[in-house]
PASEBA-1860 file (N, C-alpha, C; in nm, 3 decimals):
! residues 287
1> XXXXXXXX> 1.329/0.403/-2.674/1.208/0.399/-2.591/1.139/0.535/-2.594 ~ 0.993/0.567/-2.633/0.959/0.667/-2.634/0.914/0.735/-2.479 ~ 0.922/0.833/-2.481/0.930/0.898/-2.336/0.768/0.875/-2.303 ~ 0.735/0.863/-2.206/0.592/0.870/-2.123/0.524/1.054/-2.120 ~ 0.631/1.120/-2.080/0.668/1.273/-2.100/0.608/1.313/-2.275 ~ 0.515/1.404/-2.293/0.494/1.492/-2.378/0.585/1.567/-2.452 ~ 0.686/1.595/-2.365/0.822/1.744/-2.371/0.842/1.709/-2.238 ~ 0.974/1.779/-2.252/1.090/1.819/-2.161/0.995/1.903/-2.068
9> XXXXXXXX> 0.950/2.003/-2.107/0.924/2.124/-2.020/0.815/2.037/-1.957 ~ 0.712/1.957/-2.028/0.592/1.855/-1.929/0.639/1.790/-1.780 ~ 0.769/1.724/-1.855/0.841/1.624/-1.735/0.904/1.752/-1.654 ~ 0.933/1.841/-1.656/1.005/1.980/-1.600/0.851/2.005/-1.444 ~ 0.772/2.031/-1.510/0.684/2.066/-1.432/0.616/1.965/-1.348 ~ 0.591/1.818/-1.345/0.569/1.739/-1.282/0.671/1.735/-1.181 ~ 0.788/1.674/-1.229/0.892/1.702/-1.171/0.913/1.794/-1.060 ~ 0.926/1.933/-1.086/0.917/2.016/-0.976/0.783/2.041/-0.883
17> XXXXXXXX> 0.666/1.966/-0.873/0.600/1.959/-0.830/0.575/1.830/-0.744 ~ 0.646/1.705/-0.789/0.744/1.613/-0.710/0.778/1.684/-0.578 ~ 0.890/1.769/-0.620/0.962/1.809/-0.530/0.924/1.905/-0.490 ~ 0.847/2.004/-0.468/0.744/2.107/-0.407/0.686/2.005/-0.272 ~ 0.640/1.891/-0.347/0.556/1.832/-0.221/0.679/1.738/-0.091 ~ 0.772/1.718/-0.215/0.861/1.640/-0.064/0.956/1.778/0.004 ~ 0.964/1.853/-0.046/1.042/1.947/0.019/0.905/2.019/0.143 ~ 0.780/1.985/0.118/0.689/2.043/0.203/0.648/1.950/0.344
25> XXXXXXXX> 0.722/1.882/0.317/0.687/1.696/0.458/0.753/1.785/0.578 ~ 0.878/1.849/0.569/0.959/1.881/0.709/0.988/1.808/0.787 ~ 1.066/1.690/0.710/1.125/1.593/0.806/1.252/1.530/0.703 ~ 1.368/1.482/0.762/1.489/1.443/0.701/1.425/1.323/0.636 ~ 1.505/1.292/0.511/1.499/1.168/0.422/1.639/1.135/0.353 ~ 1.605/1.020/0.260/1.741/1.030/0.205/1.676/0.993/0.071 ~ 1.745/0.995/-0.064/1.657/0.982/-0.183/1.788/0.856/-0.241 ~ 1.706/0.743/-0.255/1.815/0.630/-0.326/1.777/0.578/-0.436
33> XXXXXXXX> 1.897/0.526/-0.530/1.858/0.511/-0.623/1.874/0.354/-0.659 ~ 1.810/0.264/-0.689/1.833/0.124/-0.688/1.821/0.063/-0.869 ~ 1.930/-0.004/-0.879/1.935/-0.053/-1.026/1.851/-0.167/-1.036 ~ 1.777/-0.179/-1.115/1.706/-0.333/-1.148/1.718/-0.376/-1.310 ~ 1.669/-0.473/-1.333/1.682/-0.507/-1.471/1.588/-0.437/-1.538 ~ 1.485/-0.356/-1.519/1.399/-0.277/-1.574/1.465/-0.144/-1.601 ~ 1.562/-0.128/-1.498/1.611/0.035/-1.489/1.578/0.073/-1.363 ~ 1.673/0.176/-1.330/1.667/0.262/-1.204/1.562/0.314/-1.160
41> XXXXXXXX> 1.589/0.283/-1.007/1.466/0.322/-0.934/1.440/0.373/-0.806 ~ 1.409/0.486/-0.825/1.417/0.605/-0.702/1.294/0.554/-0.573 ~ 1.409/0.625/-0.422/1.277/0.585/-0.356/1.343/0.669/-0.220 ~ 1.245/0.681/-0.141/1.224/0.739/-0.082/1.258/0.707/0.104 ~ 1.364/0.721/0.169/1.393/0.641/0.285/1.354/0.732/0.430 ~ 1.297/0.742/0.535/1.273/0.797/0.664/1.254/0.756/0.717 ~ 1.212/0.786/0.863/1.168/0.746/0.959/1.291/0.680/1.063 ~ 1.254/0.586/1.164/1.366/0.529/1.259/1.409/0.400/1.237
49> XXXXXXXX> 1.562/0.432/1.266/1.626/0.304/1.158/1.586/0.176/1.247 ~ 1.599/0.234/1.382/1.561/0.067/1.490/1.428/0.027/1.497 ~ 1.310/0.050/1.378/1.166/0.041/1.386/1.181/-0.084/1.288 ~ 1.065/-0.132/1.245/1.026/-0.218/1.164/0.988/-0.121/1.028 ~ 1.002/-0.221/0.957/1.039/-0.194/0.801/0.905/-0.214/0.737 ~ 0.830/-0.099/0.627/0.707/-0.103/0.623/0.752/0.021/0.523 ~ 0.717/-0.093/0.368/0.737/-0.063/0.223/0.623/-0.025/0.199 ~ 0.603/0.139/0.094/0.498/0.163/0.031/0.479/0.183/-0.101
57> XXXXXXXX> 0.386/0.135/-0.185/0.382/0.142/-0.325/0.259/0.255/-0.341 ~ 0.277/0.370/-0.434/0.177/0.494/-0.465/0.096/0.455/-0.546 ~ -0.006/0.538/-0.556/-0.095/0.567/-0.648/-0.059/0.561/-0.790 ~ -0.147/0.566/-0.908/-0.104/0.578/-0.999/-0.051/0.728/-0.996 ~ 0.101/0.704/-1.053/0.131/0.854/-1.128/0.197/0.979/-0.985 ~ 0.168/0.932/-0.861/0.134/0.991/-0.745/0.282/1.026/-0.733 ~ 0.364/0.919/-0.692/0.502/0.955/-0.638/0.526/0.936/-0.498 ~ 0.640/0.904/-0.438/0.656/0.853/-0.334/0.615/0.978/-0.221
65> XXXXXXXX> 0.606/1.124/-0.260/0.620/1.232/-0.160/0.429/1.223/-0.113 ~ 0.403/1.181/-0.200/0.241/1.218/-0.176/0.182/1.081/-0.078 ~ 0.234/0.979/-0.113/0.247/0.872/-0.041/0.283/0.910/0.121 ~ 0.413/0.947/0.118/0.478/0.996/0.278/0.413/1.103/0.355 ~ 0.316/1.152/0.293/0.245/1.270/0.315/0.105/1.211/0.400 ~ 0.060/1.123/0.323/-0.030/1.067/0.400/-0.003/0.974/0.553 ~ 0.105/0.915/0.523/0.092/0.846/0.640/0.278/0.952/0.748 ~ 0.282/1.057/0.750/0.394/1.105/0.776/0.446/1.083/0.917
73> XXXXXXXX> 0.345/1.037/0.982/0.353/1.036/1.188/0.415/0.875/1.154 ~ 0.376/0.797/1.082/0.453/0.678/1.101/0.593/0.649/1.129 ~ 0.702/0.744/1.053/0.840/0.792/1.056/0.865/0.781/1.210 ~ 0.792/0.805/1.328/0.863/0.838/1.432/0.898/0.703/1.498 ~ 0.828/0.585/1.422/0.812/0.434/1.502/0.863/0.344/1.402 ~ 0.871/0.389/1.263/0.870/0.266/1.191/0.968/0.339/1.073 ~ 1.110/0.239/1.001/1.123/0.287/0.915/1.095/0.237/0.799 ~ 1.033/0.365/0.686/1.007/0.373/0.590/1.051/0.361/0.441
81> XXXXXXXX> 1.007/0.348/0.344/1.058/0.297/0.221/0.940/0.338/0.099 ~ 0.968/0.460/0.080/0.829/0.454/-0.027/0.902/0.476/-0.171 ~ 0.846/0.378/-0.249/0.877/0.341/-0.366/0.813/0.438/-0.480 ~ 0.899/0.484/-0.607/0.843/0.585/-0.697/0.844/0.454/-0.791 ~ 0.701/0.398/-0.839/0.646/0.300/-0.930/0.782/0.348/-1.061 ~ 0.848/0.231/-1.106/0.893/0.291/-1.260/0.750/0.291/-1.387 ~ 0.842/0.378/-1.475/0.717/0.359/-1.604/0.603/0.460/-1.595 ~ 0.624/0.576/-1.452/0.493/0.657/-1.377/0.580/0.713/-1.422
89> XXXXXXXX> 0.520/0.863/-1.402/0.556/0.977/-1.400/0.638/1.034/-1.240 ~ 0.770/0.991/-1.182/0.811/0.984/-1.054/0.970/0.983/-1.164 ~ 1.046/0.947/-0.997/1.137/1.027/-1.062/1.282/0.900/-1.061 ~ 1.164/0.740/-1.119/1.224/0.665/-1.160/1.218/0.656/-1.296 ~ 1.318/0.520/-1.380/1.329/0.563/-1.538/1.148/0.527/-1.537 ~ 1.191/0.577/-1.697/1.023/0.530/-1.749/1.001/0.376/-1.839 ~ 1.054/0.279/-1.778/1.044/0.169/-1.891/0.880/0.115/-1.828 ~ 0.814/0.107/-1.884/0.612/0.068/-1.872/0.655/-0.109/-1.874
97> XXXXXXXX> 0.619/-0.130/-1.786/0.568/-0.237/-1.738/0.466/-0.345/-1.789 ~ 0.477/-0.465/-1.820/0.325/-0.551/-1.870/0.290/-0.563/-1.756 ~ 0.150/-0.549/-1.756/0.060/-0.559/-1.597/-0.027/-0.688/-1.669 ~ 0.018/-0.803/-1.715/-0.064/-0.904/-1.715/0.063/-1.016/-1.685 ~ 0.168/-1.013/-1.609/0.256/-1.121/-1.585/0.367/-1.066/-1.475 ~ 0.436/-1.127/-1.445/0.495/-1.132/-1.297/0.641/-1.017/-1.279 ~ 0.584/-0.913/-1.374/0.728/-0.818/-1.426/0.730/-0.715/-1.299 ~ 0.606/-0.660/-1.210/0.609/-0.591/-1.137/0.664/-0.680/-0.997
105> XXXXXXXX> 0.644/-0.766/-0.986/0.665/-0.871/-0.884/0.816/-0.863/-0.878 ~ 0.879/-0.913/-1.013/1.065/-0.897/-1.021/1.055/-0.783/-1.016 ~ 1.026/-0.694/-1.050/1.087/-0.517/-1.031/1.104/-0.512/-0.863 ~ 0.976/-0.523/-0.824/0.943/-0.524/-0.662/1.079/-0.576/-0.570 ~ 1.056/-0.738/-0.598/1.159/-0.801/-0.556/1.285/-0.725/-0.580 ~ 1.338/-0.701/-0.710/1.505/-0.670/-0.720/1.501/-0.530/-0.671 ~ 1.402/-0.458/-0.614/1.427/-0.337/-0.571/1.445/-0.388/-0.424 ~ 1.385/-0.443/-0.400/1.432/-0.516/-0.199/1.525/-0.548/-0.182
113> XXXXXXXX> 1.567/-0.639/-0.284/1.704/-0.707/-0.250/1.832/-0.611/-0.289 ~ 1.823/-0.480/-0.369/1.909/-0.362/-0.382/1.865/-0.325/-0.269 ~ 1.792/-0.333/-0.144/1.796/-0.250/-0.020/1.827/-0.328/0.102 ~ 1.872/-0.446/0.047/1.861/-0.557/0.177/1.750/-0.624/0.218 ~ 1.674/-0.627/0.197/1.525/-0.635/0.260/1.500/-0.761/0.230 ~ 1.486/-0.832/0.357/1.476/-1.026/0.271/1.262/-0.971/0.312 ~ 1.262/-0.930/0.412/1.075/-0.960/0.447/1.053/-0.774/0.497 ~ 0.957/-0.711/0.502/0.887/-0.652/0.574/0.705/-0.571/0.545
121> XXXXXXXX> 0.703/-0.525/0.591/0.561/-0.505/0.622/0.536/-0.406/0.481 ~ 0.404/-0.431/0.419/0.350/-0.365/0.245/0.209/-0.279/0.273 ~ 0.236/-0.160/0.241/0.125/-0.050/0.232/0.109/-0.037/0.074 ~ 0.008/-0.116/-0.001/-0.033/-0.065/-0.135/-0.159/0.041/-0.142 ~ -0.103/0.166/-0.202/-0.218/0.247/-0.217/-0.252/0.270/-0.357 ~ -0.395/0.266/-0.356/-0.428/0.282/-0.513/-0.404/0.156/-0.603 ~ -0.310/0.211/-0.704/-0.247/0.141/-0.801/-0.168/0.074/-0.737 ~ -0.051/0.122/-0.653/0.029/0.062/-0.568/-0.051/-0.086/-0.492
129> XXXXXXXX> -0.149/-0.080/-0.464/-0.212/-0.212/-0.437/-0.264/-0.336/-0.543 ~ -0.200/-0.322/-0.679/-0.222/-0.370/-0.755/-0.103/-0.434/-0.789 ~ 0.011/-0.366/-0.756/0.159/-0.392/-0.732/0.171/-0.484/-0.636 ~ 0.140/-0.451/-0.514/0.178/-0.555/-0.343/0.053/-0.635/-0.405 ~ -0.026/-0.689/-0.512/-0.103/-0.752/-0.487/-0.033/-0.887/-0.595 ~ 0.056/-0.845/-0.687/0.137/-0.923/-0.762/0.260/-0.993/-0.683 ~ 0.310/-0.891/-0.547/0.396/-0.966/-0.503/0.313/-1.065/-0.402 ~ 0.222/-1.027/-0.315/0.151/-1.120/-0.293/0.114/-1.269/-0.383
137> XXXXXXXX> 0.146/-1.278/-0.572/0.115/-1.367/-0.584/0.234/-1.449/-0.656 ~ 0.357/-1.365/-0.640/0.473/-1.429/-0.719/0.559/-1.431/-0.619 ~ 0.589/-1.335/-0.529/0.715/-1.347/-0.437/0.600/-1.298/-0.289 ~ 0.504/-1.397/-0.192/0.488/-1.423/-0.078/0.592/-1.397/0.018 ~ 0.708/-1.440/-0.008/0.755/-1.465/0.091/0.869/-1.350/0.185 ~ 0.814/-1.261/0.088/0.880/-1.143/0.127/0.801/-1.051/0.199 ~ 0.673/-1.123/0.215/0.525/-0.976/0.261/0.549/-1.050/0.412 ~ 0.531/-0.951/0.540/0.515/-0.995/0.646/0.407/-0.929/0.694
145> XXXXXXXX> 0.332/-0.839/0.677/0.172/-0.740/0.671/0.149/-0.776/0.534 ~ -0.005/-0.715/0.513/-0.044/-0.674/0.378/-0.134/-0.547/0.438 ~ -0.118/-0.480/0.379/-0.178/-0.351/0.426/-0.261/-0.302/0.264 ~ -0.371/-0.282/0.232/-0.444/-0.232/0.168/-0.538/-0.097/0.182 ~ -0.444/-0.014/0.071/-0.567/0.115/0.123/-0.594/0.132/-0.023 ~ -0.763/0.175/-0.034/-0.862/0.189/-0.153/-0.741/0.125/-0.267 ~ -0.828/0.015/-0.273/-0.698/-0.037/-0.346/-0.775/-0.032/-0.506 ~ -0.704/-0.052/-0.598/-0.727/-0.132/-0.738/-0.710/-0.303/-0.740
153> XXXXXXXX> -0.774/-0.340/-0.866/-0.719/-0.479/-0.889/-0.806/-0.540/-0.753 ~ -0.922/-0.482/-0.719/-1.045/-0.607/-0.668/-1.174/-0.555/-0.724 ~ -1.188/-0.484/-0.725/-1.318/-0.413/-0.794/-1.317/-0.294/-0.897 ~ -1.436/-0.330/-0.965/-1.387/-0.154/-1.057/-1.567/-0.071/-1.032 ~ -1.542/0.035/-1.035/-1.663/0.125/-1.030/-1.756/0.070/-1.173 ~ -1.881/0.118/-1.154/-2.033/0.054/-1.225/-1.989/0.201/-1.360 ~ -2.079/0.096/-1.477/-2.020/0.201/-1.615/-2.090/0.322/-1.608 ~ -2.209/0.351/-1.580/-2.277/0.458/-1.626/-2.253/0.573/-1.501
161> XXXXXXXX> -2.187/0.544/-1.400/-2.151/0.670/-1.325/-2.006/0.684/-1.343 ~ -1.962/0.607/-1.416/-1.780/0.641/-1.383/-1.784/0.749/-1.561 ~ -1.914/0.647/-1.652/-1.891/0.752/-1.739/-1.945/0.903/-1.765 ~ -2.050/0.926/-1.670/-2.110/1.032/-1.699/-2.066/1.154/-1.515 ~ -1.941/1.085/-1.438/-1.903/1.189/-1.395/-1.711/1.177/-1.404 ~ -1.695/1.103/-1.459/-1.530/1.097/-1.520/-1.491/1.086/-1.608 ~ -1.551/0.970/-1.757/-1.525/1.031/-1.886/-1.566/1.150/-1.970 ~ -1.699/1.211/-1.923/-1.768/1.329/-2.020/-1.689/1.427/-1.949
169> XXXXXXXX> -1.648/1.462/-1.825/-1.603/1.574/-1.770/-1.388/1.588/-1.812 ~ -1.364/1.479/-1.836/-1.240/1.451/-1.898/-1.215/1.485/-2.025 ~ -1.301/1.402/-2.096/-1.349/1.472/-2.245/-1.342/1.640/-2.295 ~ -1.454/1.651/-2.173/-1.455/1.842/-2.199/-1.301/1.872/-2.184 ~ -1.267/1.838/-2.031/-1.095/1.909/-2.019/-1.021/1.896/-2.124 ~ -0.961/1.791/-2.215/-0.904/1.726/-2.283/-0.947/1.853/-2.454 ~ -1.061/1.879/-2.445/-1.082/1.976/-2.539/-1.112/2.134/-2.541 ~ -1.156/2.137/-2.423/-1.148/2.296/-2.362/-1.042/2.344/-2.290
177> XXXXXXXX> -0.939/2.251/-2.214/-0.853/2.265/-2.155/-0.876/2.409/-2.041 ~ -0.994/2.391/-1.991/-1.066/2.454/-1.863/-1.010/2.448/-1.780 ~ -1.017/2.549/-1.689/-1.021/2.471/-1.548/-1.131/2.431/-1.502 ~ -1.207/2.495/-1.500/-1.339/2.449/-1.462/-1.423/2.284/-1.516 ~ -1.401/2.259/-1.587/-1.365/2.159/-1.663/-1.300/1.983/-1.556 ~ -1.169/2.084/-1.527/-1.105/2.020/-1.473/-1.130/1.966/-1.334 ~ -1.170/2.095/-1.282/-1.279/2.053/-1.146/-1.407/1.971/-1.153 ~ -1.456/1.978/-1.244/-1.581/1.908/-1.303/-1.509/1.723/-1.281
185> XXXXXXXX> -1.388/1.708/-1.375/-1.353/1.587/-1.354/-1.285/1.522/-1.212 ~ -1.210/1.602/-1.169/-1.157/1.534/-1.043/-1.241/1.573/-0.910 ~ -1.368/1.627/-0.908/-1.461/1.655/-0.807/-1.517/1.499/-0.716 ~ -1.520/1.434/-0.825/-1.581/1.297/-0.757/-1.449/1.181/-0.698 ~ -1.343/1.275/-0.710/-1.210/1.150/-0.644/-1.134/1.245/-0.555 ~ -1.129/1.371/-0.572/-1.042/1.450/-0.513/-1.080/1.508/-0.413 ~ -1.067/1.564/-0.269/-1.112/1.642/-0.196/-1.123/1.841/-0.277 ~ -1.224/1.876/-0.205/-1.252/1.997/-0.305/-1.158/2.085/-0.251
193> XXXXXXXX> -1.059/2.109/-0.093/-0.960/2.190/-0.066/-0.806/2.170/-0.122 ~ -0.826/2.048/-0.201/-0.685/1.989/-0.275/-0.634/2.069/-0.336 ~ -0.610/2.178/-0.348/-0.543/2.261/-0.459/-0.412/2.183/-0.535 ~ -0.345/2.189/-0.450/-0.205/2.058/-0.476/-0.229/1.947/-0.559 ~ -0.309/1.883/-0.561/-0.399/1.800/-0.638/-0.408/1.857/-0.753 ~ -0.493/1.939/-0.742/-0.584/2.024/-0.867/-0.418/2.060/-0.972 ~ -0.321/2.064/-0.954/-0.234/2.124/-1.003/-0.156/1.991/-1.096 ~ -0.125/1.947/-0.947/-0.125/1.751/-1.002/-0.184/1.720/-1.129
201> XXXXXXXX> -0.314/1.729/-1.139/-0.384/1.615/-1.208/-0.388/1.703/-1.359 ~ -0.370/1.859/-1.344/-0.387/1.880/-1.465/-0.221/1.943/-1.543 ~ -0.111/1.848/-1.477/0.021/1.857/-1.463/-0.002/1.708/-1.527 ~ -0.053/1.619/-1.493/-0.031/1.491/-1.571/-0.144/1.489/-1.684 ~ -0.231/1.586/-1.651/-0.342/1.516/-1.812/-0.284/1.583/-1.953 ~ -0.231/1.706/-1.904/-0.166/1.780/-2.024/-0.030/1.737/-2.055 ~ 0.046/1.694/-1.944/0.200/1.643/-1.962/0.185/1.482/-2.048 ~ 0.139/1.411/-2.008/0.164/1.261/-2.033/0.126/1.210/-2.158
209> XXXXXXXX> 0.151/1.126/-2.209/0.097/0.996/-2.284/0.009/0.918/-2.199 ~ -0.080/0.938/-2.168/-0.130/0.860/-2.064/-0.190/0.701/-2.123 ~ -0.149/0.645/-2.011/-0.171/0.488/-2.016/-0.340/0.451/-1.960 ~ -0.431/0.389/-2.050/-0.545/0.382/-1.996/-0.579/0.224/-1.967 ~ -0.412/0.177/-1.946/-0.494/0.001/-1.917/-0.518/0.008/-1.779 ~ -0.641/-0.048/-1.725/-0.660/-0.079/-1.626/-0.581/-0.173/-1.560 ~ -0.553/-0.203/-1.408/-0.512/-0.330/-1.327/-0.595/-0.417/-1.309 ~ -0.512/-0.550/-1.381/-0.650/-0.678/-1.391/-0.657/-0.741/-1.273
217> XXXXXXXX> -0.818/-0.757/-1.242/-0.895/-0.756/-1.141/-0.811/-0.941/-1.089 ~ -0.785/-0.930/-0.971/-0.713/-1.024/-0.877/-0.850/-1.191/-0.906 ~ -0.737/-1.232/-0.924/-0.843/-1.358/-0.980/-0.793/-1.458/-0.822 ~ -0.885/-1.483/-0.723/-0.863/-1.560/-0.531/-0.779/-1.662/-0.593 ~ -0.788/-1.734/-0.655/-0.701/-1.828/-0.715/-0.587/-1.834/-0.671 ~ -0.513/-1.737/-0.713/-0.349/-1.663/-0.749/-0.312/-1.641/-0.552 ~ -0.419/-1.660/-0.490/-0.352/-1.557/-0.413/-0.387/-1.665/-0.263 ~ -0.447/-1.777/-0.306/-0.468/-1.894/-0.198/-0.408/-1.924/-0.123
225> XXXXXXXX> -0.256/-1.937/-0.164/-0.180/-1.978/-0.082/-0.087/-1.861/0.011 ~ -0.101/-1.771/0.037/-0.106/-1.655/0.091/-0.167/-1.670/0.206 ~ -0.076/-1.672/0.382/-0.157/-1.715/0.498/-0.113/-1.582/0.587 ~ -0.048/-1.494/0.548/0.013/-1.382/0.657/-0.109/-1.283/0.607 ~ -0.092/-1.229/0.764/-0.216/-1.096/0.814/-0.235/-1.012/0.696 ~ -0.353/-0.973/0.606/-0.388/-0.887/0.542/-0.499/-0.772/0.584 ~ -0.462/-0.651/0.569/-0.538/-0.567/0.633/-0.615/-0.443/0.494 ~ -0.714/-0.375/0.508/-0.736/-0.275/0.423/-0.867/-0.179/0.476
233> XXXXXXXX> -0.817/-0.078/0.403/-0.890/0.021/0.424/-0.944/0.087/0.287 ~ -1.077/0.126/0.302/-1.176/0.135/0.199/-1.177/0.282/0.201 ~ -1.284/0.331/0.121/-1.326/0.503/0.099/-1.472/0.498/0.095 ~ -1.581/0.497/0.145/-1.710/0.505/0.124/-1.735/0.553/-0.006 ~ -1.716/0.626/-0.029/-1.748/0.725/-0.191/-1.644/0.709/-0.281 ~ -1.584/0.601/-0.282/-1.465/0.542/-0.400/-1.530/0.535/-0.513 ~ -1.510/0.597/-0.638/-1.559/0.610/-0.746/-1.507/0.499/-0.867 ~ -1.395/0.507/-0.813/-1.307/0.383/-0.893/-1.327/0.255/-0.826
241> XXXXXXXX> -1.303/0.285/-0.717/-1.343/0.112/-0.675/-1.403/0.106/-0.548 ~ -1.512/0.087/-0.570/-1.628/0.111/-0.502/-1.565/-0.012/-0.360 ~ -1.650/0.048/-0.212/-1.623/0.007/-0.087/-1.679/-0.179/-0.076 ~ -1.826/-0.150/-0.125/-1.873/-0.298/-0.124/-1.840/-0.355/-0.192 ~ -1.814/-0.355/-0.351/-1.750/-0.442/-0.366/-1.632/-0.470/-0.368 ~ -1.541/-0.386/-0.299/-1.419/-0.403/-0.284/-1.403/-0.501/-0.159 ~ -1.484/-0.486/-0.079/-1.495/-0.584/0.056/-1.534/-0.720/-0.003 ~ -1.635/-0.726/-0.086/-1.664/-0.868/-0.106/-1.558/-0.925/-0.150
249> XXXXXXXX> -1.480/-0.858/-0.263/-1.370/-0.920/-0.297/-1.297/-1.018/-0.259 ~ -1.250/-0.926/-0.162/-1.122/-0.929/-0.066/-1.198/-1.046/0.064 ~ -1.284/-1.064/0.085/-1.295/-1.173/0.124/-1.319/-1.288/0.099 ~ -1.353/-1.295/-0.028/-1.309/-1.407/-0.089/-1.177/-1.431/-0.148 ~ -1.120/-1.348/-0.151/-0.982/-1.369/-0.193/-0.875/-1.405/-0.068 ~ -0.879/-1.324/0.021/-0.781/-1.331/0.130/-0.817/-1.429/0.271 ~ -0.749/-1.528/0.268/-0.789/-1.632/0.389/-0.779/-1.589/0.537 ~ -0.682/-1.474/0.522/-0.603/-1.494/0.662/-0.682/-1.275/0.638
257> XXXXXXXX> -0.769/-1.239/0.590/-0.811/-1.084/0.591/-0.887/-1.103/0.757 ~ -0.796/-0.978/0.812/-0.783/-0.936/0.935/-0.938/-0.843/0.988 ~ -0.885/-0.721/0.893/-0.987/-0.620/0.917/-0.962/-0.542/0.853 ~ -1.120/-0.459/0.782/-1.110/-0.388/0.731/-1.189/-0.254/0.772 ~ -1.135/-0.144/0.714/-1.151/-0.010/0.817/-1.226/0.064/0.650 ~ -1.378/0.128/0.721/-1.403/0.227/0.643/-1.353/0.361/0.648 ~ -1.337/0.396/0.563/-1.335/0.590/0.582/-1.450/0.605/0.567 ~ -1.524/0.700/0.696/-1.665/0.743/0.614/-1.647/0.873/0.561
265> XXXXXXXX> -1.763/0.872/0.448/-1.811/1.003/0.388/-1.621/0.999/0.346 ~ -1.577/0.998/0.241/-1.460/0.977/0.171/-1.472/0.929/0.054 ~ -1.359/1.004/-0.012/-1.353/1.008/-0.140/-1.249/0.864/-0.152 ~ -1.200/0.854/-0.351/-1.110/0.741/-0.360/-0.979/0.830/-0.265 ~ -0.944/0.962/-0.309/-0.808/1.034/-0.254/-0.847/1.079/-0.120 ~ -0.841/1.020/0.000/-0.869/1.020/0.123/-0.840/1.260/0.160 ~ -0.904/1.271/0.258/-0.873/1.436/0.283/-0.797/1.423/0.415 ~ -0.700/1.526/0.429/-0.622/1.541/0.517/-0.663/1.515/0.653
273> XXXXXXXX> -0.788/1.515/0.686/-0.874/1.504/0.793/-0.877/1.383/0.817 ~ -0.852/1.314/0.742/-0.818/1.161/0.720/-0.748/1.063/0.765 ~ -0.621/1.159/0.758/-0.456/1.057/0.796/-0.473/0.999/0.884 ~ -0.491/1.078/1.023/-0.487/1.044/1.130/-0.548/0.906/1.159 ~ -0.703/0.897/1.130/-0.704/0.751/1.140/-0.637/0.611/1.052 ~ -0.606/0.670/0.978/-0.557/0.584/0.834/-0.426/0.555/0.925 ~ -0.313/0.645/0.991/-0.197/0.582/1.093/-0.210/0.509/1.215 ~ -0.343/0.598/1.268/-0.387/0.464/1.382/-0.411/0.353/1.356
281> XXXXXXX> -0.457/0.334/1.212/-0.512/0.198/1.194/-0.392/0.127/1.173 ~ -0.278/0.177/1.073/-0.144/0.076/0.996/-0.078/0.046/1.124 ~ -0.057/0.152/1.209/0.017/0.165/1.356/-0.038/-0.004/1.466 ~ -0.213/-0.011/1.463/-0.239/-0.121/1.524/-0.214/-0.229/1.422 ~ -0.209/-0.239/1.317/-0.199/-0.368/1.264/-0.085/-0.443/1.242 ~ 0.061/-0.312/1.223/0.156/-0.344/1.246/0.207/-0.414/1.364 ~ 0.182/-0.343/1.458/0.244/-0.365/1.623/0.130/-0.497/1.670
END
């Protein structure tokens, strides 16, 4: 299997930047490792064991610490489970996944049932919502929330702005290997105080093989018979997947869609200024 990893020293530096960010949370965890038929798979456990159970799937590439980071006040009510996607750059194996058939759904599943978990409550962020959106259509019966934040796999951003402020500014990086460059490309998704980010993104554009298939867009069909509470939260200034039509989507797709919460003035990568409502909101929809 060829590595996802560039070099050793690529996966070296992601890696410790993994762990830069979970060693920066300041709160106990435990790090487990669960076997599936895909291969091992790391994840991430906190919060209170007598709370309700409320699984999260990351971003592309993100990792479970950046995930726990955002929603971190949840730990004191609810326990947690954030999943490092395999096949990402996290610090599960790397076997890549087909994202056109029900392989993330069994990964999903046999990672629950290595934790016990017959049902509980699903936070998909990003990419990760492209994931809870497969178990939503192969294994239902394990979702007891659906929780959606700026998700993938309902809408995709319009061509001529995604290409003339994310492919031409990628392009340059990719050949000038700038920084400036680099800011140029992640300006329209990233908050501009992200430094952590900024380190991130040009830790995976130079490290990786990067994978450029998109998550195929949720066809309502698949997902009809699906009657438990779905919830999501949008980004006004989502570049990847824009707010309106991510709403239209999702209401035609989801029968039983609860409510959905804007971020205003927000990017796709929400700013720290952020969390806070993003936990009030999972906090009411849960309880």
């Amino acid at each position: 299997m060829k590595s996802i990893y560039k070099s050793a020293e690529s996966k070296q530096i992601i890696h410790n930047l993994y762990d830069k960010k979970l060693n920066s949370l300041g709160f106990p965890f435990k790090e487990l490792d669960i076997q599936t038929s895909f291969g091992r798979t790391r994840l991430i456990k906190t919060g209170n064991e007598q709370g309700k159970k409320i699984v999260l799937f990351h971003g592309i590439h993100a990792g479970a610490p950046l995930t726990l980071e955002t929603v971190k006040e949840l730990r004191k009510k609810y326990l947690l489970f954030a999943i490092d996607t395999i096949g990402q750059a996290t610090k599960s194996e790397e076997t890549v996944l087909n994202i056109k058939d029900e392989s993330f759904a069994t990964w999903a599943s046999e990672v629950l049932e290595g934790l016990g978990i017959e049902q509980a409550n699903f936070i998909g962020i990003s990419y990760g919502a492209f994931i809870l959106q497969k178990l939503v259509q192969y294994k239902p019966a394990k979702i007891e929330k659906c929780i959606f934040i700026v998700p993938s796999g309902m809408a995709n951003g319009a061509f001529w702005p995604s290409f003339t402020k994310l492919t031409l500014p990628l392009i340059q990086f990719q050949l000038t290997k700038k920084d400036a460059a680099l800011r140029n490309f992640i300006a329209p998704f990233v908050p501009k105080d992200d430094e952590y980010m900024f380190d991130f993104q040009k830790a995976i554009l130079l490290g990786l093989h990067l994978d450029f298939r998109r998550p195929t867009l949720l066809n309502p069909s698949n997902v009809q018979h699906f009657n438990n509470p779905v919830y999501m939260i949008v980004a006004e200034n989502d570049i990847f997947f824009p707010a309106d039509k991510t709403i239209k989507k999702a209401k035609s797709a989801f029968s039983n869609l609860k409510e959905i919460h804007v971020l205003k003035d927000a990017k796709h990568i929400p700013h720290k200024s952020d969390f806070k409502q993003i936990q009030e909101k999972i906090m009411l929809w849960v309880n």
